[in-house]
N, C-alpha and C positions, 0 to 999 in steps of 0.2 A: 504494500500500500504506500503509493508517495505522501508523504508531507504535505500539506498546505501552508504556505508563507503567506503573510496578511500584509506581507511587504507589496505590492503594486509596484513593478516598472514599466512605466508610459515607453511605448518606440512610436515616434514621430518621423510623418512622411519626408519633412525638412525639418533638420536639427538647429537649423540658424534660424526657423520661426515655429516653436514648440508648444502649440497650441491643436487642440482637437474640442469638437464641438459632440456632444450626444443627445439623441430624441431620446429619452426615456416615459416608458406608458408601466398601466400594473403589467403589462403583458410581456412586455421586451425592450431591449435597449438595443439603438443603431447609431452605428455601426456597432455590431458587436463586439462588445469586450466583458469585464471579469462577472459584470451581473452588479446592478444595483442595491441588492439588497444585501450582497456580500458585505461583513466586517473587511474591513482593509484600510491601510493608509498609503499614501505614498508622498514624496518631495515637493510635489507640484501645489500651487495656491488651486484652488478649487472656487470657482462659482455657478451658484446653483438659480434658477431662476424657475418658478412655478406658474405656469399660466392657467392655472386651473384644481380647484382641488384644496387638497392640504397636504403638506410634509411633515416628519417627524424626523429628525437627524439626530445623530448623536457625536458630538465631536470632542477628543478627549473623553474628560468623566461626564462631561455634562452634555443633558439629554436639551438640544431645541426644538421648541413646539413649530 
């Protein structure tokens, strides 16, 4: 059984502009990658933008509504 690491490393189409954008729905996230609902962190600053809905995150220990 492999290991799961909660480590996240982003590969970017170009390294000199290191940015990727995701649709994420309850049903799927596109372009595909590690799954939204996954625990994980990684390096990268993260902005999340809801247009519909409500999110629950959790960053660190503490949980945002």
């Amino acid at each position: 059984m492999k290991k799961k690491t909660l480590h996240e490393i982003n590969r970017y189409e170009d390294a000199a502009f290191p940015v990727e954008m995701y649709t994420v729905t309850k049903e799927s996230i596109f372009p595909k990658g590690r799954g939204y609902m996954d625990l994980h962190w990684h390096e990268e600053l993260q902005f999340t933008m809801v247009l519909g809905g409500s999110l629950q995150m959790q960053v660190d220990a503490s949980v945002m509504p």
